[in-house]
N, CA, C and O atoms as CSV, one atom per row, in Angstrom:
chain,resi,resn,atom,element,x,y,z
A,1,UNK,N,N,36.230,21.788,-10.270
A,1,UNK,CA,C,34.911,21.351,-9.883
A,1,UNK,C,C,35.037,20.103,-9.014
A,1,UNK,O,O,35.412,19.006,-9.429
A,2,UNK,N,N,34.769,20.321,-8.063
A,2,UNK,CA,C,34.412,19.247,-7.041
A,2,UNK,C,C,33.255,18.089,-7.417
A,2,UNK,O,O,32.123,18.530,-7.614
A,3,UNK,N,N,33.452,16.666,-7.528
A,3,UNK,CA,C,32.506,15.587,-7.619
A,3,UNK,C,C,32.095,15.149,-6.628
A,3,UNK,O,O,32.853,14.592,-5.834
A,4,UNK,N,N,30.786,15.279,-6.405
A,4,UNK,CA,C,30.393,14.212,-5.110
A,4,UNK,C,C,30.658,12.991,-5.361
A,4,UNK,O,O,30.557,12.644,-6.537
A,5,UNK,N,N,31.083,11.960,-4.320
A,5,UNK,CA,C,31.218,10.544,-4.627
A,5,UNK,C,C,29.930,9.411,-4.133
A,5,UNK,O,O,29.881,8.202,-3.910
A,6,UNK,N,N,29.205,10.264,-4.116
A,6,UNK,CA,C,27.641,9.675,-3.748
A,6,UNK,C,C,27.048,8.620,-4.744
A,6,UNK,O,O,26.690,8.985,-5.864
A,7,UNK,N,N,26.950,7.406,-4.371
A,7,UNK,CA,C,26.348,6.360,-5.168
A,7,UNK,C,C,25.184,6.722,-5.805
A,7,UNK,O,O,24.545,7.607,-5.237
A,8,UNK,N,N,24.584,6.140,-7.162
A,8,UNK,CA,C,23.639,6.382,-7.478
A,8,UNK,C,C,23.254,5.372,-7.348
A,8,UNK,O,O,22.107,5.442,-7.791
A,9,UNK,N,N,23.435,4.332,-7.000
A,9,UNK,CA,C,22.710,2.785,-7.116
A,9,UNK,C,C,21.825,2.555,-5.686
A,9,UNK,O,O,21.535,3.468,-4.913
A,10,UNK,N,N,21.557,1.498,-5.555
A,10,UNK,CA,C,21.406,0.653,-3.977
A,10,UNK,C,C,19.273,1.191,-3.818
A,10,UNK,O,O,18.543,1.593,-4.724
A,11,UNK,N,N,19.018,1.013,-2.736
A,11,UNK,CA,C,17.766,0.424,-2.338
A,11,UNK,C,C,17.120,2.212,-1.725
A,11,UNK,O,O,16.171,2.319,-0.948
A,12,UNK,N,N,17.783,3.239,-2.214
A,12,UNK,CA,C,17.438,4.387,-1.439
A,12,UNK,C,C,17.066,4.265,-0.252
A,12,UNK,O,O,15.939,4.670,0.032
A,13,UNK,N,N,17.922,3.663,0.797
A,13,UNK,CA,C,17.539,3.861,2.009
A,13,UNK,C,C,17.699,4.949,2.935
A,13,UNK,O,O,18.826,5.209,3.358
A,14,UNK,N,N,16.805,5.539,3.256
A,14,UNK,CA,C,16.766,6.759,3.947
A,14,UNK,C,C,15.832,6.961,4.799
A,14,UNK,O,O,15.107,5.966,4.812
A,15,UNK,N,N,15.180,8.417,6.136
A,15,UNK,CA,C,14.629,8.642,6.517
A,15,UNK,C,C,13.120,8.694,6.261
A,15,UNK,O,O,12.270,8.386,7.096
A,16,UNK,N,N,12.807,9.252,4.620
A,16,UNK,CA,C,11.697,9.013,4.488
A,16,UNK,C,C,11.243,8.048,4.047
A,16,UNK,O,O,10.038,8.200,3.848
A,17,UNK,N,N,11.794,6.573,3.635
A,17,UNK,CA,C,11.242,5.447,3.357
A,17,UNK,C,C,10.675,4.863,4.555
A,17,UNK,O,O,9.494,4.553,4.710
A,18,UNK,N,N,11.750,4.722,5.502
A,18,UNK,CA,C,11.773,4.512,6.755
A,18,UNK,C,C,10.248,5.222,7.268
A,18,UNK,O,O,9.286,4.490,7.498
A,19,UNK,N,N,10.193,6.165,7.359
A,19,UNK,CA,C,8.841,6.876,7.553
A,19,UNK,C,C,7.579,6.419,7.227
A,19,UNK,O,O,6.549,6.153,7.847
A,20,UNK,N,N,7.899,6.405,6.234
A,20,UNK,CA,C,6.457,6.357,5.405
A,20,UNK,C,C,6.356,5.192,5.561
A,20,UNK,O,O,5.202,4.801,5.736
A,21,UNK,N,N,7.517,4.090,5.571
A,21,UNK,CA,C,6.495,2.509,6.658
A,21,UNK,C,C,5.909,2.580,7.593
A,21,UNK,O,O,4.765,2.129,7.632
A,22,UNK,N,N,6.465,3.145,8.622
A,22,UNK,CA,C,6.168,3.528,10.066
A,22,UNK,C,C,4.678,3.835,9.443
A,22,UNK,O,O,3.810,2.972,9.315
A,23,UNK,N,N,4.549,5.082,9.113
A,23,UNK,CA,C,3.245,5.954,8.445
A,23,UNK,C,C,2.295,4.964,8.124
A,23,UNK,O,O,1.227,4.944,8.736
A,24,UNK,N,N,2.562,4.091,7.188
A,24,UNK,CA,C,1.447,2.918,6.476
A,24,UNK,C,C,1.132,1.990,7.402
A,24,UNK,O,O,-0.050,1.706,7.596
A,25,UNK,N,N,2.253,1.325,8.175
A,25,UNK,CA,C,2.241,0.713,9.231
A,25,UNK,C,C,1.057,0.942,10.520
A,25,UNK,O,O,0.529,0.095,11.241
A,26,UNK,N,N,0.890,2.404,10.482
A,26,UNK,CA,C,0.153,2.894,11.628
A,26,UNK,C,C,-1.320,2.902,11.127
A,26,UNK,O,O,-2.182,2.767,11.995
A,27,UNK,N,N,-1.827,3.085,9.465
A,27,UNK,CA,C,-2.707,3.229,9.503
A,27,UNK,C,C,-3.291,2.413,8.900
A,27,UNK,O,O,-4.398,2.833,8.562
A,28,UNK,N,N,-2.972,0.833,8.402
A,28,UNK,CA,C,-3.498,-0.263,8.759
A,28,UNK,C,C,-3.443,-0.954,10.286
A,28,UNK,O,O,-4.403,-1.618,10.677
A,29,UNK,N,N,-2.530,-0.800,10.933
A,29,UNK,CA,C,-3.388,-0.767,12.141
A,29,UNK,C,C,-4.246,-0.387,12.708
A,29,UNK,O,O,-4.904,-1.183,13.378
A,30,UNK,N,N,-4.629,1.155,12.663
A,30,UNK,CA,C,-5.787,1.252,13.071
A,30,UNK,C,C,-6.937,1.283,12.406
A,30,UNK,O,O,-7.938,1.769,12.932
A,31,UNK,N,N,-6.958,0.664,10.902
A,31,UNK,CA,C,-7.931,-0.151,9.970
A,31,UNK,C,C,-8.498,-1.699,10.770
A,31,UNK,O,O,-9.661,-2.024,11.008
A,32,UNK,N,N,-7.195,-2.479,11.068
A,32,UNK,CA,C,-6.574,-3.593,11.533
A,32,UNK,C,C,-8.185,-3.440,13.172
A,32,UNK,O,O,-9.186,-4.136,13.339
A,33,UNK,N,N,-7.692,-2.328,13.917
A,33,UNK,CA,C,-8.722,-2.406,14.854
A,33,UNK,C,C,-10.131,-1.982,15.022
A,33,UNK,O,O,-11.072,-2.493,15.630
A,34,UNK,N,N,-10.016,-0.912,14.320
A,34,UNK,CA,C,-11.004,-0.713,13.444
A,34,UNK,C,C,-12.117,-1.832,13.505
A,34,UNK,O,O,-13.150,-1.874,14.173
A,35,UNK,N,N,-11.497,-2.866,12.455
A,35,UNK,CA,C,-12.542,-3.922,11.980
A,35,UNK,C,C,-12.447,-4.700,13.054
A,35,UNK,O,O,-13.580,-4.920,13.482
A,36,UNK,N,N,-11.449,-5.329,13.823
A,36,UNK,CA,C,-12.079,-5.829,15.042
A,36,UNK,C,C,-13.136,-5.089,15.983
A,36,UNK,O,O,-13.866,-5.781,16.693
A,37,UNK,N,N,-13.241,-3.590,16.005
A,37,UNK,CA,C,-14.373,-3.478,17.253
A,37,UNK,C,C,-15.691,-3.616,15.735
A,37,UNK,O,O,-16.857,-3.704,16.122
A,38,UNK,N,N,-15.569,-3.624,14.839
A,38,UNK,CA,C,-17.242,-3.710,13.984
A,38,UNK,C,C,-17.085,-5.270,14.524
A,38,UNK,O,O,-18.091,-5.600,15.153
A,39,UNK,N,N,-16.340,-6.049,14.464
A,39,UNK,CA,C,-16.749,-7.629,14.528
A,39,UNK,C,C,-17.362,-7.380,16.082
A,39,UNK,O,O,-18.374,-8.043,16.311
A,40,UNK,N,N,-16.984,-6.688,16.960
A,40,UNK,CA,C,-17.993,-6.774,18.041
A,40,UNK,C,C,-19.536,-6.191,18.230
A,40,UNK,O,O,-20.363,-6.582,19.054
A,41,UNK,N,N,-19.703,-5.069,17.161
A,41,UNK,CA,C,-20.693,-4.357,17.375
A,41,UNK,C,C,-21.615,-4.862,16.044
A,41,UNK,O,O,-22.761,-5.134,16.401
A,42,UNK,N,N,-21.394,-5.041,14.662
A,42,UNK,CA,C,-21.863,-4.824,13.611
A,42,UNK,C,C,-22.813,-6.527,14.075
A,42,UNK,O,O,-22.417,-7.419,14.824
A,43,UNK,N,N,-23.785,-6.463,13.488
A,43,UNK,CA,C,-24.991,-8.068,13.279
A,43,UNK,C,C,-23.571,-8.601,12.311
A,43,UNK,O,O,-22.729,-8.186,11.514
A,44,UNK,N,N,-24.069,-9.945,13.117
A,44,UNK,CA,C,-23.086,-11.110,12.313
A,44,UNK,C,C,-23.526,-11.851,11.064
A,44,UNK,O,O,-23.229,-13.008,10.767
A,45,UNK,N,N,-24.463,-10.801,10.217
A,45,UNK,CA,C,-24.795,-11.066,9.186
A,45,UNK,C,C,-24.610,-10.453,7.711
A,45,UNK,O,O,-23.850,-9.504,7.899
A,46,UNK,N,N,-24.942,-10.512,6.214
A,46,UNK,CA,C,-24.425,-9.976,5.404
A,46,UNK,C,C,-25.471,-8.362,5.502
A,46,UNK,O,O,-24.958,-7.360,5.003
A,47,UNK,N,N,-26.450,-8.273,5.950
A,47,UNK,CA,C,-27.173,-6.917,5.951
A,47,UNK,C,C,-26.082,-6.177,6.628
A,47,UNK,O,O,-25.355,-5.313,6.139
A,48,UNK,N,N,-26.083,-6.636,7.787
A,48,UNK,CA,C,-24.795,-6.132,8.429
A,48,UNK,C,C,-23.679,-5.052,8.125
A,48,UNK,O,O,-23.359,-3.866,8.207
A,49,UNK,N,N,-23.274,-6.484,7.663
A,49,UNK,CA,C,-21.855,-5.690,6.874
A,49,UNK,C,C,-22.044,-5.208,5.598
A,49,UNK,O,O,-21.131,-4.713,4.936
A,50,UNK,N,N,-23.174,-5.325,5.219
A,50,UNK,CA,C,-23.155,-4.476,3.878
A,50,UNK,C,C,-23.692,-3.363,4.332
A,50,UNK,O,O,-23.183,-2.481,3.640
A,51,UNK,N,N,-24.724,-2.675,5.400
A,51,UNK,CA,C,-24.852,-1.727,6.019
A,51,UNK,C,C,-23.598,-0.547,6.357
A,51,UNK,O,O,-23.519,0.666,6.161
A,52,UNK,N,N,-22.633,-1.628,6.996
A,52,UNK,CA,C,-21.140,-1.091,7.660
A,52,UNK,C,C,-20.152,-0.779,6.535
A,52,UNK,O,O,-19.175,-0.040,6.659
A,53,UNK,N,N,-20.477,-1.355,5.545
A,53,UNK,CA,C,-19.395,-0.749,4.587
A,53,UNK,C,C,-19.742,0.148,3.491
A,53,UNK,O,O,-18.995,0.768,2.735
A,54,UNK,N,N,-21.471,0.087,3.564
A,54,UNK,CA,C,-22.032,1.136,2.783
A,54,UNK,C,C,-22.044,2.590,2.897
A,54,UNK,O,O,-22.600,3.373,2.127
A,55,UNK,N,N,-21.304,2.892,4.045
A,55,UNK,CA,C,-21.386,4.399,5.216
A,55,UNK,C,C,-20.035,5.014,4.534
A,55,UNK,O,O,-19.090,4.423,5.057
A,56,UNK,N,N,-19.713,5.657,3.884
A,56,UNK,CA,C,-19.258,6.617,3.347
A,56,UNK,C,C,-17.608,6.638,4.306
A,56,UNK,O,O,-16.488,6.440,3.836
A,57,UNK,N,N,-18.013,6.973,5.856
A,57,UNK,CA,C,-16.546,7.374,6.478
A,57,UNK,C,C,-15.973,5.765,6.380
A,57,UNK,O,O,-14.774,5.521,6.517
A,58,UNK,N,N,-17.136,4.549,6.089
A,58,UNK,CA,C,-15.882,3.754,6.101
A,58,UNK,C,C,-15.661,2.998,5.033
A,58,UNK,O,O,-15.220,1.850,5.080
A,59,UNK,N,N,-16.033,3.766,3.771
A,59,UNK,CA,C,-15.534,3.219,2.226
A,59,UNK,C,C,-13.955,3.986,2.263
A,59,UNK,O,O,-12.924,3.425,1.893
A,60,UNK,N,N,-14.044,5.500,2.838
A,60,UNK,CA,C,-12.804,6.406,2.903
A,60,UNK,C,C,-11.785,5.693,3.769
A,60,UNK,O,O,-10.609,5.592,3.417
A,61,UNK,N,N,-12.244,5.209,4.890
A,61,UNK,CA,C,-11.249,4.762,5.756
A,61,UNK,C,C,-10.435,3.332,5.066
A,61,UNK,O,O,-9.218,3.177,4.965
A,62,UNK,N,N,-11.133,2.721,4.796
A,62,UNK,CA,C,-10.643,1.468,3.713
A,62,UNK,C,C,-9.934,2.059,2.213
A,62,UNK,O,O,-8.887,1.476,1.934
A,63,UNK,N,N,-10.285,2.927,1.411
A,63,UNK,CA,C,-9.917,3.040,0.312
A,63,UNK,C,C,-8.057,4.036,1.015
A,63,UNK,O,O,-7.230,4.281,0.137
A,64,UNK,N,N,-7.812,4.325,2.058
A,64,UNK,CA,C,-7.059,5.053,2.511
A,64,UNK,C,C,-5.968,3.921,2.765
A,64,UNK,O,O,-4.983,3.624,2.088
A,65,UNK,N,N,-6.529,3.297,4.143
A,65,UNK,CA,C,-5.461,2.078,4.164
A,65,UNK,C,C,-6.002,1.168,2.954
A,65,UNK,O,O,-6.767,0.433,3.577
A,66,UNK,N,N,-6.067,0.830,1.842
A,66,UNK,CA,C,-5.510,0.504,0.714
A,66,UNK,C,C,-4.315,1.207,0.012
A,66,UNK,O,O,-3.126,0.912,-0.110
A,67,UNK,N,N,-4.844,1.927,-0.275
A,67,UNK,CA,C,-3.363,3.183,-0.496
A,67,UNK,C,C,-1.945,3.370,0.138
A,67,UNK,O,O,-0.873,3.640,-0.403
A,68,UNK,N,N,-2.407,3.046,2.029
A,68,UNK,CA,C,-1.712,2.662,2.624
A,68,UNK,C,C,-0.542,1.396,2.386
A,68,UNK,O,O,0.688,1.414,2.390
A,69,UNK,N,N,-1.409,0.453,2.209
A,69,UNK,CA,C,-1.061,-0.845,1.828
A,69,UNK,C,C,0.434,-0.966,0.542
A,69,UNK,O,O,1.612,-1.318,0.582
A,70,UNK,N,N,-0.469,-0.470,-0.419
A,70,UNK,CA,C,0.452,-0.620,-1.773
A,70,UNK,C,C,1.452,0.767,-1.297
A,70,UNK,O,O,2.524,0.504,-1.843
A,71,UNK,N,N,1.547,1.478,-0.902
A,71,UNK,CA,C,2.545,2.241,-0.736
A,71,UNK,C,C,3.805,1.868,-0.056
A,71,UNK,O,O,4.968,2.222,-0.249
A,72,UNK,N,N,3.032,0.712,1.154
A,72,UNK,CA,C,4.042,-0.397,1.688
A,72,UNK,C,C,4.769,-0.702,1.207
A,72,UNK,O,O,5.956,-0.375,1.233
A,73,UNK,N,N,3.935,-1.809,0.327
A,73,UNK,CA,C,4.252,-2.616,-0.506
A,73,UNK,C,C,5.511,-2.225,-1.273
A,73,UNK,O,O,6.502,-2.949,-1.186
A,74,UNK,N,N,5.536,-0.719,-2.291
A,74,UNK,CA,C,5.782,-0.397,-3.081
A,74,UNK,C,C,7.610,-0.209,-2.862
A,74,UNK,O,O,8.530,-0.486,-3.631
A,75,UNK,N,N,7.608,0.393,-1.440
A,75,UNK,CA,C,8.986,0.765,-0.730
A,75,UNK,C,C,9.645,-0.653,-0.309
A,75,UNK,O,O,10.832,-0.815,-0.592
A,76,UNK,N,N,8.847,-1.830,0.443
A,76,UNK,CA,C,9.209,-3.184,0.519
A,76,UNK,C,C,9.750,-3.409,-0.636
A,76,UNK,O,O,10.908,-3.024,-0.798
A,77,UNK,N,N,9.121,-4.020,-1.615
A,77,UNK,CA,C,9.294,-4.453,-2.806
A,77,UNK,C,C,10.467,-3.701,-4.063
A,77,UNK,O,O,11.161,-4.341,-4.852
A,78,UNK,N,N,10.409,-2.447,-3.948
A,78,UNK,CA,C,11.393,-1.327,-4.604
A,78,UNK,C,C,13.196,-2.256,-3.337
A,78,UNK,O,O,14.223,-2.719,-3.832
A,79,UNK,N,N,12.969,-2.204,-2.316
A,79,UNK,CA,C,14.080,-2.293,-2.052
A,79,UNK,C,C,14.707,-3.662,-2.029
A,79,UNK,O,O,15.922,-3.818,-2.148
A,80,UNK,N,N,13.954,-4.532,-1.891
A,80,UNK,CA,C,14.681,-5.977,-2.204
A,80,UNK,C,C,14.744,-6.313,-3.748
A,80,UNK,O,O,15.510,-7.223,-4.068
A,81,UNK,N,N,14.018,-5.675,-4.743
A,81,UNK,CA,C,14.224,-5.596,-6.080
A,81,UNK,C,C,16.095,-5.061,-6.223
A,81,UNK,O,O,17.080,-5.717,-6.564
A,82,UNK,N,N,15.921,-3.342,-5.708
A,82,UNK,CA,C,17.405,-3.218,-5.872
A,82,UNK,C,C,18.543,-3.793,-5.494
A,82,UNK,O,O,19.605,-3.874,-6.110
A,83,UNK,N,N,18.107,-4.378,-3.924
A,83,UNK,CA,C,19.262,-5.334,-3.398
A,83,UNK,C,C,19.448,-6.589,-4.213
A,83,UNK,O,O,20.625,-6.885,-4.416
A,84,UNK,N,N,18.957,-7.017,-4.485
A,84,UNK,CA,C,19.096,-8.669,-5.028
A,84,UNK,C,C,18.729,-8.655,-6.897
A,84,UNK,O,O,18.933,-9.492,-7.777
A,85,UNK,N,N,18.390,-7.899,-6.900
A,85,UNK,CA,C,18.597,-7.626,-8.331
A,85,UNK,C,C,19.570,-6.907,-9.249
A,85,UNK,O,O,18.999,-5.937,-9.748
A,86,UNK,N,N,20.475,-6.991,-9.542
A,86,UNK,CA,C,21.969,-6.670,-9.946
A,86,UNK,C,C,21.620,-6.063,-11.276
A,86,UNK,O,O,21.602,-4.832,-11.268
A,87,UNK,N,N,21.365,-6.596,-12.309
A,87,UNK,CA,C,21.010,-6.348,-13.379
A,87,UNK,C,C,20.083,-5.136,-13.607
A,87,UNK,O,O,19.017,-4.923,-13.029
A,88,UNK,N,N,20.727,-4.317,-14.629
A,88,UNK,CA,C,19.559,-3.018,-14.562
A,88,UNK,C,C,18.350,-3.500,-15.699
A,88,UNK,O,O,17.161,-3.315,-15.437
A,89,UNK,N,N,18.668,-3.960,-16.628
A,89,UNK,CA,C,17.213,-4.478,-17.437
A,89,UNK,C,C,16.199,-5.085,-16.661
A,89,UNK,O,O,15.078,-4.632,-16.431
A,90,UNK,N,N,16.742,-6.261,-16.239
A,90,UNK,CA,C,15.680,-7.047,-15.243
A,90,UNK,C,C,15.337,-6.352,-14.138
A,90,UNK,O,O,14.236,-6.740,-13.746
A,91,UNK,N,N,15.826,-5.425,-13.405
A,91,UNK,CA,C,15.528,-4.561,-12.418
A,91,UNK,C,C,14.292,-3.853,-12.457
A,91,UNK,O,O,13.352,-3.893,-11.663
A,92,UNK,N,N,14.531,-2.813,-14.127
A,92,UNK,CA,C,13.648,-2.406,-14.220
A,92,UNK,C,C,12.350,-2.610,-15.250
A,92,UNK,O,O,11.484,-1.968,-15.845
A,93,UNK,N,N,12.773,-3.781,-15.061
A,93,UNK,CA,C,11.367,-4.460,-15.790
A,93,UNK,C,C,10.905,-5.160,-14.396
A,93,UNK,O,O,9.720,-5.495,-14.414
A,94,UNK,N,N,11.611,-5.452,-13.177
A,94,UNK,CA,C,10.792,-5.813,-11.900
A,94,UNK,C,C,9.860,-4.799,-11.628
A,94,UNK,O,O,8.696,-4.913,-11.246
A,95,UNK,N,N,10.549,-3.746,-11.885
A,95,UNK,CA,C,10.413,-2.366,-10.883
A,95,UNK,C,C,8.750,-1.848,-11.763
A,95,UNK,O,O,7.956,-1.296,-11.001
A,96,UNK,N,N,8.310,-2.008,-13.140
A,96,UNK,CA,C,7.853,-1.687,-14.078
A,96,UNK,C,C,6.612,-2.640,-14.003
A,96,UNK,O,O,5.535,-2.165,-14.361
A,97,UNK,N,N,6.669,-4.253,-13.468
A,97,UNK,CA,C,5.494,-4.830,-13.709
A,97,UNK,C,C,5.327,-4.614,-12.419
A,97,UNK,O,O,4.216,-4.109,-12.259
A,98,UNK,N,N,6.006,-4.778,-11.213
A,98,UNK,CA,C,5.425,-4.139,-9.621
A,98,UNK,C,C,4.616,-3.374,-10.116
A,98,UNK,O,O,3.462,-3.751,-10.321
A,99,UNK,N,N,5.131,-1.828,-10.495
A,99,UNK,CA,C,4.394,-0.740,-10.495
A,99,UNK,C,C,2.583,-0.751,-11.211
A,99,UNK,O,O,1.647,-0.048,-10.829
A,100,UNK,N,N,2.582,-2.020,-12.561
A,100,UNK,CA,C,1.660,-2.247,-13.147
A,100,UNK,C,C,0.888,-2.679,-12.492
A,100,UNK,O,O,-0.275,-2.277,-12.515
A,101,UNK,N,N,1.411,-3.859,-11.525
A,101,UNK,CA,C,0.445,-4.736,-10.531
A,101,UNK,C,C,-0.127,-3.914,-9.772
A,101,UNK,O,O,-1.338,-4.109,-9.665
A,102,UNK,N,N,0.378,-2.880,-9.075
A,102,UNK,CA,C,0.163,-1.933,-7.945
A,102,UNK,C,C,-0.936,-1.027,-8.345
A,102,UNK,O,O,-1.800,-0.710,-7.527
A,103,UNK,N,N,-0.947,-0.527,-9.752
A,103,UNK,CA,C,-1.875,0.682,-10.377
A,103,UNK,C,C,-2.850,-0.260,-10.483
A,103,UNK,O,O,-3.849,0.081,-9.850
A,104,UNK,N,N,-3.008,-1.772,-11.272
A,104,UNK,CA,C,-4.053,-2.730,-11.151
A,104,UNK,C,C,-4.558,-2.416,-9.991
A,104,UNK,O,O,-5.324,-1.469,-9.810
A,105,UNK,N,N,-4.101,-3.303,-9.007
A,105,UNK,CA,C,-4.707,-3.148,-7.730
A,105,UNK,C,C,-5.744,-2.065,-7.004
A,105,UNK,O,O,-6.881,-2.128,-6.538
A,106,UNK,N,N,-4.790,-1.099,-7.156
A,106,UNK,CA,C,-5.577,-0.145,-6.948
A,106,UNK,C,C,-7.316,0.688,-7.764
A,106,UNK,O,O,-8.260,1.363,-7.351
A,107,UNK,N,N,-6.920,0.149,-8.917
A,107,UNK,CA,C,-8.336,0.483,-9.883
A,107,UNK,C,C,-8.758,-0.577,-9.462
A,107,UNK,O,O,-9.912,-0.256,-9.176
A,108,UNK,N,N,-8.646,-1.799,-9.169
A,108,UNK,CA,C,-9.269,-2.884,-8.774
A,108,UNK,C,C,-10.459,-2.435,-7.194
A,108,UNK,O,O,-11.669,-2.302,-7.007
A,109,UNK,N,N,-9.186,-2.341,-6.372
A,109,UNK,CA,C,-9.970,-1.504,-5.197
A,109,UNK,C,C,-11.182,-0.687,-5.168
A,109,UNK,O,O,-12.231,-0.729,-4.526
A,110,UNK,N,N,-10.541,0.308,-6.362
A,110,UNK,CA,C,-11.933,1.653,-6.129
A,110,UNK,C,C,-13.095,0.571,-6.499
A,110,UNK,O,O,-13.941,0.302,-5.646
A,111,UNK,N,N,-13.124,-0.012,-7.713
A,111,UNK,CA,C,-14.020,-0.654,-8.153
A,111,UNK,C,C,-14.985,-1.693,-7.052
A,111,UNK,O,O,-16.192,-1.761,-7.283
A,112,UNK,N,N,-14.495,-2.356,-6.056
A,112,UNK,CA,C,-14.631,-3.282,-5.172
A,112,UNK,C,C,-15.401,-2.159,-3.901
A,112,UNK,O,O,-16.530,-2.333,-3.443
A,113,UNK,N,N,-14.757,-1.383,-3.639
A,113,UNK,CA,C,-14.899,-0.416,-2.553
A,113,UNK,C,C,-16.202,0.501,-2.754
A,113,UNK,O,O,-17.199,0.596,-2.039
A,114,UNK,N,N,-15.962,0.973,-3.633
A,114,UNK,CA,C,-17.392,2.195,-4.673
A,114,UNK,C,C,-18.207,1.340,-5.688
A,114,UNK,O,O,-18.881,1.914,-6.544
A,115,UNK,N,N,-18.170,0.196,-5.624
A,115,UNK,CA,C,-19.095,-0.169,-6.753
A,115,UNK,C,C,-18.986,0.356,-8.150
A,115,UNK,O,O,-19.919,0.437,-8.949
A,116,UNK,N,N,-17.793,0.688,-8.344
A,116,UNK,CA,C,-17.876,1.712,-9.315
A,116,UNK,C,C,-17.590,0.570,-10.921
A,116,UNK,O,O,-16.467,0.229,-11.291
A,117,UNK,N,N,-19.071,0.118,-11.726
A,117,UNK,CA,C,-19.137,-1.075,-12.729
A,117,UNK,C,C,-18.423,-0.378,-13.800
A,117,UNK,O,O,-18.212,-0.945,-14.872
């Protein structure tokens, strides 16, 4: 029987991490511009923007790049955890309250985004 000698350790760096930044990358940017053309068009007041964020395509477009965001985050953070973190206990107790913070966040979001009390 042949053994692969393929590491199991290190920061999984590969094509689709790589990607899926690119990916998140692209669609807070065009969140990113997005909200600059409302700062040109939307009243510079709170009716305003509570009008502009009350519209359905752009609770979706925000709750998306949020998702976006922590998914970033998640591949950032996953890989300087493995690099600089040596230790597998502490690793994955990094790796474990990230992930907690991240699921926070995100129920935090819907809640903020949908009103949802």
């Amino acid at each position: 029987m042949v053994r692969s000698k393929r590491k199991l350790t290190g920061a999984h760096y590969g094509i689709r991490d790589w990607l899926l930044q690119r990916l998140t990358a692209v669609v807070m940017l065009a969140y990113t511009i997005f909200l600059l053309l409302g700062l040109l068009f939307i009243p510079k007041d709170y009716a305003g923007w509570q009008a502009f964020f009350s519209c359905t395509i752009v609770r979706v477009f925000t709750q998306v790049t949020v998702l976006a965001l922590l998914a970033h985050v998640w591949v950032g953070i996953r890989d300087v955890w493995m690099d600089y973190i040596k230790p597998l206990g502490l690793r994955l107790t990094a790796h474990t309250l990230t992930i907690l913070w991240l699921v926070g966040t995100l129920v935090y979001s819907i809640k903020v985004i949908w009103g949802v009390a």
